[in-house]
PDB file of N, CA, C and O in Angstrom:
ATOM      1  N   UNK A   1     137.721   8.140  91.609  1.00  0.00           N
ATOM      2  CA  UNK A   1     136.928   9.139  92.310  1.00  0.00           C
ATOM      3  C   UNK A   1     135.478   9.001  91.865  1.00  0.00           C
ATOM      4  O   UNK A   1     135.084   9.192  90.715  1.00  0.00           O
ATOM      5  N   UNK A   2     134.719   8.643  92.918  1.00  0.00           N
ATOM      6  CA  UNK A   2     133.151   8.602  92.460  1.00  0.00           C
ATOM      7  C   UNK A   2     132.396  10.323  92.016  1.00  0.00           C
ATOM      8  O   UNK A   2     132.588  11.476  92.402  1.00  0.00           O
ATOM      9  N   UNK A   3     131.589   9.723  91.119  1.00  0.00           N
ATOM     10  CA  UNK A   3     131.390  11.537  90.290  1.00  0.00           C
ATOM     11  C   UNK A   3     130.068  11.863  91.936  1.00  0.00           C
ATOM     12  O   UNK A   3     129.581  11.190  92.844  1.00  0.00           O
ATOM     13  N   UNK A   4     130.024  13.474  91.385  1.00  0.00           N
ATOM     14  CA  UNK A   4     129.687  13.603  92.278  1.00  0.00           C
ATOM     15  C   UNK A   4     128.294  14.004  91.651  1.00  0.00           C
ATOM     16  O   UNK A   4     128.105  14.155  90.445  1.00  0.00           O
ATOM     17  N   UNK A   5     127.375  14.148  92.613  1.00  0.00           N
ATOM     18  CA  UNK A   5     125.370  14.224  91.938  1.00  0.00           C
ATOM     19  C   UNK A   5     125.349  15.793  92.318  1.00  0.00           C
ATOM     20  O   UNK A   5     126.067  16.357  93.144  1.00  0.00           O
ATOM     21  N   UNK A   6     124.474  16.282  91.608  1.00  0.00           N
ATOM     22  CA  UNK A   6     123.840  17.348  91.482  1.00  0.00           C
ATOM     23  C   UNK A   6     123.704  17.885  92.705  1.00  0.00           C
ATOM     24  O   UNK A   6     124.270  18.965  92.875  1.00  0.00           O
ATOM     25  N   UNK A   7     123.113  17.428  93.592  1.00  0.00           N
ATOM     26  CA  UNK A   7     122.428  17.900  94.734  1.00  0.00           C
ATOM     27  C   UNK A   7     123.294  17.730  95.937  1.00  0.00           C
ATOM     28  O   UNK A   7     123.271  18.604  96.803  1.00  0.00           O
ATOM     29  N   UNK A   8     124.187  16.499  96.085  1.00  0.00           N
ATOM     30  CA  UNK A   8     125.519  16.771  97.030  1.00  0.00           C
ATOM     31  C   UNK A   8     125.797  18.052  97.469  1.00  0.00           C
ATOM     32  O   UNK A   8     125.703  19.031  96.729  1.00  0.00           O
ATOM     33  N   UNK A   9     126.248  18.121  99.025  1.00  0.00           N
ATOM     34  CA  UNK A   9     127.535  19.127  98.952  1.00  0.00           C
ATOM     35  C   UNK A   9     128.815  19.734  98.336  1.00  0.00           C
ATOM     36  O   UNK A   9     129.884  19.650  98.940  1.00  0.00           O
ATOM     37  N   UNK A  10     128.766  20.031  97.752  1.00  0.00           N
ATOM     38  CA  UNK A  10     129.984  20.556  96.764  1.00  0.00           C
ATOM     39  C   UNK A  10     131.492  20.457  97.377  1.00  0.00           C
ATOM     40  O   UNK A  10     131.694  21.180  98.353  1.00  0.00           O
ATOM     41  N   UNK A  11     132.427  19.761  96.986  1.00  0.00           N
ATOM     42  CA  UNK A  11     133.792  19.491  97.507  1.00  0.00           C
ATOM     43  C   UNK A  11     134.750  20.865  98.106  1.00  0.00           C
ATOM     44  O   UNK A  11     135.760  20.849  98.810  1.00  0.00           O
ATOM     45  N   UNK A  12     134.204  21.697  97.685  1.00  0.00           N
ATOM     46  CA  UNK A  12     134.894  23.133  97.726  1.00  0.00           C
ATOM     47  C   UNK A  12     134.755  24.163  99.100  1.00  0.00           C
ATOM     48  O   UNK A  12     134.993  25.330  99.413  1.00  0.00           O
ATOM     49  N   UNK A  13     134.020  22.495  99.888  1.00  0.00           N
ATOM     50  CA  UNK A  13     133.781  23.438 101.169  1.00  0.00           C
ATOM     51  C   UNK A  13     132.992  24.562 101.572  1.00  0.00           C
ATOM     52  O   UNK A  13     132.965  25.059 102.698  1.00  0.00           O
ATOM     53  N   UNK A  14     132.221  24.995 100.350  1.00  0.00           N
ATOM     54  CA  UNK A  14     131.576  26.215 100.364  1.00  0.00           C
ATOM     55  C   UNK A  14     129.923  26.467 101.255  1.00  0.00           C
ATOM     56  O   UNK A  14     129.451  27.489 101.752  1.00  0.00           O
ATOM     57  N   UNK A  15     129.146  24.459 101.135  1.00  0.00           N
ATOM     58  CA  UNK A  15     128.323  24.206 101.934  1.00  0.00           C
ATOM     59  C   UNK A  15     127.119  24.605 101.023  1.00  0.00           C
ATOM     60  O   UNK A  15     126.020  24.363 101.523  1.00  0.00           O
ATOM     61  N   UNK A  16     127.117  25.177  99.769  1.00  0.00           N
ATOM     62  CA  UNK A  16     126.026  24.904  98.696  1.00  0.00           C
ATOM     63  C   UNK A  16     126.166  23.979  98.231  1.00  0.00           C
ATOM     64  O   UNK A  16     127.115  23.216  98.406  1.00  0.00           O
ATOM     65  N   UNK A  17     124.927  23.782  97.281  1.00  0.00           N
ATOM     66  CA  UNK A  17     124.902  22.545  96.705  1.00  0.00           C
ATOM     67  C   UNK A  17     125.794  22.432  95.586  1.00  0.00           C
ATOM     68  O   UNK A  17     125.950  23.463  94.930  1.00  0.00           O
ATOM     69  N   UNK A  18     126.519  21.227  95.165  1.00  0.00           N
ATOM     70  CA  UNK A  18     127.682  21.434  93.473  1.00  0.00           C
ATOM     71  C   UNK A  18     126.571  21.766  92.446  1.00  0.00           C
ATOM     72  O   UNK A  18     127.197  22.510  91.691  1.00  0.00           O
ATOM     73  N   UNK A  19     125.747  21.712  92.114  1.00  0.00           N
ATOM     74  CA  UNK A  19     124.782  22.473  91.079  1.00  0.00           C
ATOM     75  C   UNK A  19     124.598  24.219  91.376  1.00  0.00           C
ATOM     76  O   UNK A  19     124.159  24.966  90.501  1.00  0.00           O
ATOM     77  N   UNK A  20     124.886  24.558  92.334  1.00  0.00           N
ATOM     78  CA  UNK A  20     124.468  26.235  92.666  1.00  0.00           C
ATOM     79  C   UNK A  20     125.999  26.155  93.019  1.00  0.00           C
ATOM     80  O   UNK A  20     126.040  27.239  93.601  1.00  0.00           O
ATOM     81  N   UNK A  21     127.351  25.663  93.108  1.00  0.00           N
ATOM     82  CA  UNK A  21     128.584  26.492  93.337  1.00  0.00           C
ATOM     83  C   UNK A  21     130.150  25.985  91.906  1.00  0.00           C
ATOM     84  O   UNK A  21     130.654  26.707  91.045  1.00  0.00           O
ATOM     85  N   UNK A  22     130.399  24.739  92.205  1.00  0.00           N
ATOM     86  CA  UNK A  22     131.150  24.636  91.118  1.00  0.00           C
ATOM     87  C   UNK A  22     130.630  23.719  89.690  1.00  0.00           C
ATOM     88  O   UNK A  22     131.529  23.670  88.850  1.00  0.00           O
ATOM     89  N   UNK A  23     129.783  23.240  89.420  1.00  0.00           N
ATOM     90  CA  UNK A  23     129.081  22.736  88.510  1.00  0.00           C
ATOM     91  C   UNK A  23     128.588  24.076  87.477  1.00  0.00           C
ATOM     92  O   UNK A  23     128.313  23.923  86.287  1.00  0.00           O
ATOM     93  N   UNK A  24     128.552  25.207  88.098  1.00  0.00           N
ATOM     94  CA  UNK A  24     128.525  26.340  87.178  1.00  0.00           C
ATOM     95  C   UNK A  24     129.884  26.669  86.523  1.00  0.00           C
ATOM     96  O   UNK A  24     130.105  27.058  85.377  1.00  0.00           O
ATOM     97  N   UNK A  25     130.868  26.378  87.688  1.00  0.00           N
ATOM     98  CA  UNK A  25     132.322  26.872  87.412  1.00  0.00           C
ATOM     99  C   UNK A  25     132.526  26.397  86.405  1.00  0.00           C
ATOM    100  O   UNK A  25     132.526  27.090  85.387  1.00  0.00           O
ATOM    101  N   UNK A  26     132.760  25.084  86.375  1.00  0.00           N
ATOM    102  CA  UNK A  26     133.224  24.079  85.271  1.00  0.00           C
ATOM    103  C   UNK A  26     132.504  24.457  83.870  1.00  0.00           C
ATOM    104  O   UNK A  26     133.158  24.591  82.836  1.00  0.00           O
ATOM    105  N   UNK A  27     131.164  24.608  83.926  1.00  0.00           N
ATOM    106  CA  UNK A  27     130.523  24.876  82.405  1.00  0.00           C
ATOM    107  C   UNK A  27     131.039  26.053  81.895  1.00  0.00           C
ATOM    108  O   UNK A  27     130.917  26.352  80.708  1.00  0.00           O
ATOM    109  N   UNK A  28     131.621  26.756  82.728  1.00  0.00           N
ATOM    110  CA  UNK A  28     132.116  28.437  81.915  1.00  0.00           C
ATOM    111  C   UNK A  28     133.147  28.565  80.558  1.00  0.00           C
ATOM    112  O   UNK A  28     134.359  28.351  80.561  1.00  0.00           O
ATOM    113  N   UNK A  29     132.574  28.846  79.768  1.00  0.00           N
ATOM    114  CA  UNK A  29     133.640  29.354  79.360  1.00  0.00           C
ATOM    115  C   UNK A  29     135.164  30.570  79.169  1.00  0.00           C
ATOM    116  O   UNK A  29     135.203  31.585  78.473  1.00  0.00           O
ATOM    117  N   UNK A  30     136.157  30.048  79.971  1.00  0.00           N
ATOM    118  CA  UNK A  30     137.210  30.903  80.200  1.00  0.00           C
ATOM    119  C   UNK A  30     137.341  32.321  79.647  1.00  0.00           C
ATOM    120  O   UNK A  30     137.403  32.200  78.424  1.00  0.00           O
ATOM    121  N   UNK A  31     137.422  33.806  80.039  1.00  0.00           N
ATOM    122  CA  UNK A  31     137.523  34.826  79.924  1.00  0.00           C
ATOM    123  C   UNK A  31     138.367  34.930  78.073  1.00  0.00           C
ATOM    124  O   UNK A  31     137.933  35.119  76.937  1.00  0.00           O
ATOM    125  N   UNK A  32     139.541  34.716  78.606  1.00  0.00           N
ATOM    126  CA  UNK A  32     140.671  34.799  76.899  1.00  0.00           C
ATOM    127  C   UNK A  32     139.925  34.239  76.058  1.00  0.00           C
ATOM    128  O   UNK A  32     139.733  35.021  75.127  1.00  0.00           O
ATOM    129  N   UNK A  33     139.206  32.916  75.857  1.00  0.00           N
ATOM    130  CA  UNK A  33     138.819  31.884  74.881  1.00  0.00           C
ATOM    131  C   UNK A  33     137.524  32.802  74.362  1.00  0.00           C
ATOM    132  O   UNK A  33     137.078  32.700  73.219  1.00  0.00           O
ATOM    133  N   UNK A  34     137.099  33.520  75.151  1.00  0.00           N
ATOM    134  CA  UNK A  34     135.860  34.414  74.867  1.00  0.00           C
ATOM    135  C   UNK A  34     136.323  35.952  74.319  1.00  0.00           C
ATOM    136  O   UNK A  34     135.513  36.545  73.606  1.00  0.00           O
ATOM    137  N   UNK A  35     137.270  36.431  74.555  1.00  0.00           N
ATOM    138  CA  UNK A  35     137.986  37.716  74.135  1.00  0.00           C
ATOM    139  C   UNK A  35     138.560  37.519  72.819  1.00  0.00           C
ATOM    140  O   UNK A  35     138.638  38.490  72.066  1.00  0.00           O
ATOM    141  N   UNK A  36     139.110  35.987  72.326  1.00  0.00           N
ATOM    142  CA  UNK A  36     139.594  35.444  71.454  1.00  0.00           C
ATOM    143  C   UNK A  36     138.788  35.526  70.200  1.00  0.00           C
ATOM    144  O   UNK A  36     139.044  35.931  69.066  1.00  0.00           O
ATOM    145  N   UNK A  37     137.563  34.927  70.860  1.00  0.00           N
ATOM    146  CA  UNK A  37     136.515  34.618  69.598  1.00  0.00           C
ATOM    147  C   UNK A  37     135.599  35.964  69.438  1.00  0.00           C
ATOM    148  O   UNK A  37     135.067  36.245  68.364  1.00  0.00           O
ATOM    149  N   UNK A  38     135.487  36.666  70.467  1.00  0.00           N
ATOM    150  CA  UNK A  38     135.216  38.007  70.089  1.00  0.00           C
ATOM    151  C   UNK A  38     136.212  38.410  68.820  1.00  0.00           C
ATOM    152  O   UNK A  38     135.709  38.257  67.707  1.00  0.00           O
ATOM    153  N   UNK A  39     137.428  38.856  68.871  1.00  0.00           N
ATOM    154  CA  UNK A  39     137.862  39.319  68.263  1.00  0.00           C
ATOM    155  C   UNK A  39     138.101  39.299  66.600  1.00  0.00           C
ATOM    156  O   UNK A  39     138.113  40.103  65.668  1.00  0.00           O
ATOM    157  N   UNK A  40     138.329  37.507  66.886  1.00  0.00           N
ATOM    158  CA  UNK A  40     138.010  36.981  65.309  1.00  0.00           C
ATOM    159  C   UNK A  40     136.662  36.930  64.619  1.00  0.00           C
ATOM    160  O   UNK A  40     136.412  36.459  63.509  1.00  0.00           O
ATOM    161  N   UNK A  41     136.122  37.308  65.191  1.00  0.00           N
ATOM    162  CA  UNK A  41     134.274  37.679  64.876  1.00  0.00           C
ATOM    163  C   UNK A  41     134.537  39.044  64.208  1.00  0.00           C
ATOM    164  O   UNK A  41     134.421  39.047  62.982  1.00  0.00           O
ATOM    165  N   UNK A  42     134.822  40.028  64.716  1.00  0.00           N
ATOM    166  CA  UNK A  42     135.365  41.440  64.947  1.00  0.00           C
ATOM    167  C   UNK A  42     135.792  41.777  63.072  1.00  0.00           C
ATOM    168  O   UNK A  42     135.238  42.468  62.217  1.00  0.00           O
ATOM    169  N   UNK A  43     137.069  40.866  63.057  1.00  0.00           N
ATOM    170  CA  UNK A  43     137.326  41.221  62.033  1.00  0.00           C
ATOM    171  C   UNK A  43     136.616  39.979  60.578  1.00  0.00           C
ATOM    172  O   UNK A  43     136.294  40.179  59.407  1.00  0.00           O
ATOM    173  N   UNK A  44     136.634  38.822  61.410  1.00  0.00           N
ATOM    174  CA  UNK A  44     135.727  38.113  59.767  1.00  0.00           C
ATOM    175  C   UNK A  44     134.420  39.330  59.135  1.00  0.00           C
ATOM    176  O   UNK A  44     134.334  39.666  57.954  1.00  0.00           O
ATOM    177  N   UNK A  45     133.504  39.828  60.265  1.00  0.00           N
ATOM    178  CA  UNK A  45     132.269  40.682  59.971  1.00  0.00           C
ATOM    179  C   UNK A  45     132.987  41.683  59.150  1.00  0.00           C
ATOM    180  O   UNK A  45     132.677  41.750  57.961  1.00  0.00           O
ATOM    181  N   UNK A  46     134.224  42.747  59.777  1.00  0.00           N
ATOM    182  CA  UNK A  46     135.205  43.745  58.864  1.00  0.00           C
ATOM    183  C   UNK A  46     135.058  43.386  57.447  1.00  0.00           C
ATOM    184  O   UNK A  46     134.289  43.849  56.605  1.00  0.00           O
ATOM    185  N   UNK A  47     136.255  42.151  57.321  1.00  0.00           N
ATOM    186  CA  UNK A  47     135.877  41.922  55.994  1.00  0.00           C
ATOM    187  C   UNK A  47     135.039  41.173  54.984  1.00  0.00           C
ATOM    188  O   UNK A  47     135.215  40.983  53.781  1.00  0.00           O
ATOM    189  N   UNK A  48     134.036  40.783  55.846  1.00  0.00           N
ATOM    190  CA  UNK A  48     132.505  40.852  55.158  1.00  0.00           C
ATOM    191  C   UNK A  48     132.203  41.998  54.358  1.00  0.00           C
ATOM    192  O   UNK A  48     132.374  42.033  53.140  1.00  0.00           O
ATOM    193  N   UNK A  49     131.554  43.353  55.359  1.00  0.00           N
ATOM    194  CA  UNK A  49     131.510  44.477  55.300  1.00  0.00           C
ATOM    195  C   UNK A  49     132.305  45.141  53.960  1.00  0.00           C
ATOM    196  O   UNK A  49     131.762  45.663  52.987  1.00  0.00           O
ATOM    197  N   UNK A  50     133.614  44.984  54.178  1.00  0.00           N
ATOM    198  CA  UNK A  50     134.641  45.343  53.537  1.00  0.00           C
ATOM    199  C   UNK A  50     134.235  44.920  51.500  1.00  0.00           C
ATOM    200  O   UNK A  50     133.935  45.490  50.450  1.00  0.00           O
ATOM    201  N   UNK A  51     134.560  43.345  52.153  1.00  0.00           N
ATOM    202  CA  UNK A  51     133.800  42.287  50.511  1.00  0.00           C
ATOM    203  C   UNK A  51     132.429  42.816  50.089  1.00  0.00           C
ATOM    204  O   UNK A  51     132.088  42.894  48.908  1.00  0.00           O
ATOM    205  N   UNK A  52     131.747  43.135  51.012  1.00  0.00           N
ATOM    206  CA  UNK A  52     130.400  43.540  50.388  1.00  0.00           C
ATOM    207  C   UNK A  52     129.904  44.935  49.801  1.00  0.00           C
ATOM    208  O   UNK A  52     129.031  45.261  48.996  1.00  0.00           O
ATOM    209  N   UNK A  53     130.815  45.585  50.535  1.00  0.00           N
ATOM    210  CA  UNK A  53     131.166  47.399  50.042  1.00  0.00           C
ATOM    211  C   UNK A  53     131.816  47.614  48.635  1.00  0.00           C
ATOM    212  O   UNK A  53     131.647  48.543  47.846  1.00  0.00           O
ATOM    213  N   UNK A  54     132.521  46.624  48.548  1.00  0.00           N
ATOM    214  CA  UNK A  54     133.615  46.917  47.145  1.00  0.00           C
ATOM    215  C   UNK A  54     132.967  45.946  46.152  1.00  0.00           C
ATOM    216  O   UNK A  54     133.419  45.967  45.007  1.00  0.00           O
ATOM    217  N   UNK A  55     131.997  45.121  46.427  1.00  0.00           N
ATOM    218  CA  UNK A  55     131.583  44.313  45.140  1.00  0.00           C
ATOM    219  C   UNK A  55     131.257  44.639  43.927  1.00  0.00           C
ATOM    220  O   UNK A  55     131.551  44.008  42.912  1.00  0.00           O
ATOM    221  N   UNK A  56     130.419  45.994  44.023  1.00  0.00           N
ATOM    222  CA  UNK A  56     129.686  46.681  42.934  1.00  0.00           C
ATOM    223  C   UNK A  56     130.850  47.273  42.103  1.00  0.00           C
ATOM    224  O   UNK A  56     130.776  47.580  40.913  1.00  0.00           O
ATOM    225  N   UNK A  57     131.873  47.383  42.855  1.00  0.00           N
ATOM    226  CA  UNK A  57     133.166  48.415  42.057  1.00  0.00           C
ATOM    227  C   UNK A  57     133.928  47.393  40.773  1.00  0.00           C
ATOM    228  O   UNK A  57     134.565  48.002  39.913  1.00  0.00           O
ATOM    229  N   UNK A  58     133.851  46.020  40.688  1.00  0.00           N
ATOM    230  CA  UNK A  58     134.177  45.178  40.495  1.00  0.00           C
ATOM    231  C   UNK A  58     133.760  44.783  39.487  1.00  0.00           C
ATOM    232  O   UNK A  58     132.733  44.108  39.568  1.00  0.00           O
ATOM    233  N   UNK A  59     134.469  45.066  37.853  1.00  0.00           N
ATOM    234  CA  UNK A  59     134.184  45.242  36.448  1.00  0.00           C
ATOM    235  C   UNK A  59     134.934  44.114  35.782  1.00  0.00           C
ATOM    236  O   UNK A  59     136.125  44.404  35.673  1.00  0.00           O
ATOM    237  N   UNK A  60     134.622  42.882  35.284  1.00  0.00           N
ATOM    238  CA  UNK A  60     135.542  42.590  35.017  1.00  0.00           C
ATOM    239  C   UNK A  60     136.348  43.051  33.277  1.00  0.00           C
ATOM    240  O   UNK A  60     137.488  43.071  32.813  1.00  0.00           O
ATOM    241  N   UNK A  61     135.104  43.325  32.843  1.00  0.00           N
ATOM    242  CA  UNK A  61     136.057  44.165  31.436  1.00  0.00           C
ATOM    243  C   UNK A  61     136.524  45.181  31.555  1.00  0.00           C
ATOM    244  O   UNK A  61     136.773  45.894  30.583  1.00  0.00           O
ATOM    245  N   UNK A  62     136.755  45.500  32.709  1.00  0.00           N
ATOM    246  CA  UNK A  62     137.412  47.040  33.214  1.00  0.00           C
ATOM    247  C   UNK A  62     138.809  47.099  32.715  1.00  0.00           C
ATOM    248  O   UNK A  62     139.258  46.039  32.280  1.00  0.00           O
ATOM    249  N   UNK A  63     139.635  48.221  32.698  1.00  0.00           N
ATOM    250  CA  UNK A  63     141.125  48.231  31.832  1.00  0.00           C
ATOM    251  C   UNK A  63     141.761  47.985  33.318  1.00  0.00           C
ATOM    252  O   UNK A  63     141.508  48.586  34.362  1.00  0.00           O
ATOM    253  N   UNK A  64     142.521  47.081  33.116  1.00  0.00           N
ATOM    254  CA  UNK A  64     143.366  46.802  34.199  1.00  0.00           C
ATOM    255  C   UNK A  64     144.684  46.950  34.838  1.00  0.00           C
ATOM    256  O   UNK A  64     145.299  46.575  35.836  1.00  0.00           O
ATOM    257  N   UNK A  65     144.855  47.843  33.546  1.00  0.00           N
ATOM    258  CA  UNK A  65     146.298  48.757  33.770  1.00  0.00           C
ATOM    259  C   UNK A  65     146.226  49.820  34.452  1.00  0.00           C
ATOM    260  O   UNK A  65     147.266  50.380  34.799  1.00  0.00           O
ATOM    261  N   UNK A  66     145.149  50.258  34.747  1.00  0.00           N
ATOM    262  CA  UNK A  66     145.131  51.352  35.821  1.00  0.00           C
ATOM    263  C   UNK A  66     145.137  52.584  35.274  1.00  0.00           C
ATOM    264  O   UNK A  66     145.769  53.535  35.736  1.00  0.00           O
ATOM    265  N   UNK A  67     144.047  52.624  33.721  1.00  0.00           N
ATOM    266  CA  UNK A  67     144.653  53.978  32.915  1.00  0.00           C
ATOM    267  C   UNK A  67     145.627  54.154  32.316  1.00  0.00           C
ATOM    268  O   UNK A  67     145.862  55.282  31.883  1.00  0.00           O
ATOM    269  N   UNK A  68     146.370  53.260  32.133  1.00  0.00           N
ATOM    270  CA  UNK A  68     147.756  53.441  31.264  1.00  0.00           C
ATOM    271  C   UNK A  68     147.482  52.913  30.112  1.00  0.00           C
ATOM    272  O   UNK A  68     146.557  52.120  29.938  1.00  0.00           O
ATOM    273  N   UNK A  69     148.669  53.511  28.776  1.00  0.00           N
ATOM    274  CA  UNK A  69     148.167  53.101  27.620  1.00  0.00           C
ATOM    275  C   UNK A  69     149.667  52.548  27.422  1.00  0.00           C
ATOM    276  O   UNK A  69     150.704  53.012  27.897  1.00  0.00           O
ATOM    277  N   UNK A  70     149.468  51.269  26.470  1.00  0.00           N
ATOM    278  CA  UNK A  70     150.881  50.957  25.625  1.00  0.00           C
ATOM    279  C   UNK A  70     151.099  51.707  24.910  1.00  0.00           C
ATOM    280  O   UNK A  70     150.163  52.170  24.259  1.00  0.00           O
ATOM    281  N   UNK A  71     152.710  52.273  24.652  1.00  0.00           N
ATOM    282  CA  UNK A  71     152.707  53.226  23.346  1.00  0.00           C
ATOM    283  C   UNK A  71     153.683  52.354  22.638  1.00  0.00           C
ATOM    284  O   UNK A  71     154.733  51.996  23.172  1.00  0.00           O
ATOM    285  N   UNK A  72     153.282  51.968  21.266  1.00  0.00           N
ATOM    286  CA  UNK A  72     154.279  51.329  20.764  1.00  0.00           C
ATOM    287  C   UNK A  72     155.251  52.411  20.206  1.00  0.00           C
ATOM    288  O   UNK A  72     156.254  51.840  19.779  1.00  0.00           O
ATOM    289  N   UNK A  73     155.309  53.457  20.085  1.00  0.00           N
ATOM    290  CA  UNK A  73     156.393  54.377  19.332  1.00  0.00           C
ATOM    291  C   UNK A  73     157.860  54.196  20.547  1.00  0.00           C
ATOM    292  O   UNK A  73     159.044  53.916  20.358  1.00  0.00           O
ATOM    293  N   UNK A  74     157.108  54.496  21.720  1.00  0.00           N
ATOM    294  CA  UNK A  74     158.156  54.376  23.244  1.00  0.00           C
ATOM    295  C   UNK A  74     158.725  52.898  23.526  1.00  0.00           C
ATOM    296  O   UNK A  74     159.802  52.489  23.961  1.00  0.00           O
ATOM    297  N   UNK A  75     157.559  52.281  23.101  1.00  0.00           N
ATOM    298  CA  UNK A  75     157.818  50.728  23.684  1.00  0.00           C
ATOM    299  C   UNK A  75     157.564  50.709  25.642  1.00  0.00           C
ATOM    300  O   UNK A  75     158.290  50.000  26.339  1.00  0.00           O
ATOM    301  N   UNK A  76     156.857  51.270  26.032  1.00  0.00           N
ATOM    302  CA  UNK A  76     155.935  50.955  27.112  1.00  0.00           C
ATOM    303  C   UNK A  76     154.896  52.046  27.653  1.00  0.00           C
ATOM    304  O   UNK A  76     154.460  53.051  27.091  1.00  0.00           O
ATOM    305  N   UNK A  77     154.721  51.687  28.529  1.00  0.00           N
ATOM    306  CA  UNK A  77     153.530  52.404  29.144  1.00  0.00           C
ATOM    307  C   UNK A  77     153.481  53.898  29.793  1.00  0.00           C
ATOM    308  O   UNK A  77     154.432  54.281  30.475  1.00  0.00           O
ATOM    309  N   UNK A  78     152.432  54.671  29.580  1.00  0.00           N
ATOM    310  CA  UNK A  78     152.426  55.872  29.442  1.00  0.00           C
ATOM    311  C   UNK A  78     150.745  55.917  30.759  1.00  0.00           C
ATOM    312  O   UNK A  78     150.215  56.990  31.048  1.00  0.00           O
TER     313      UNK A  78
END
């Protein structure tokens, strides 16, 4: 199939030129593929946001038991 030029009639019968009717079509990118990457945008930024909110909270000589103490008299945590 010979390609077709810019300025041709467009195969689609429409009687514009393939640069003003399906030569736009073709460059589009599909509706889902765009709802898709919206979405995963959506949440990478979330937990950006998320990572960047909680950084300061983030001690590392902090006690990491969560407030609990060993008791050796019991033999665990209190």
């Amino acid at each position: 199939m010979a390609k077709i030029g810019r300025n041709q009639l467009c195969t689609c019968g429409s009687g514009l030129k393939y640069k003003k009717c399906c030569a736009n079509k073709q460059a589009k990118t599909p509706m889902a593929l765009r709802i898709v990457a919206a979405v995963v945008a959506v949440f990478l930024v979330g937990g950006l946001v998320v990572f960047l909110t909680n950084i300061d909270d983030y001690d590392p000589h902090a006690n990491t038991t969560g407030g609990r103490v060993w008791s050796e008299e019991h033999g665990h945590w209190h």
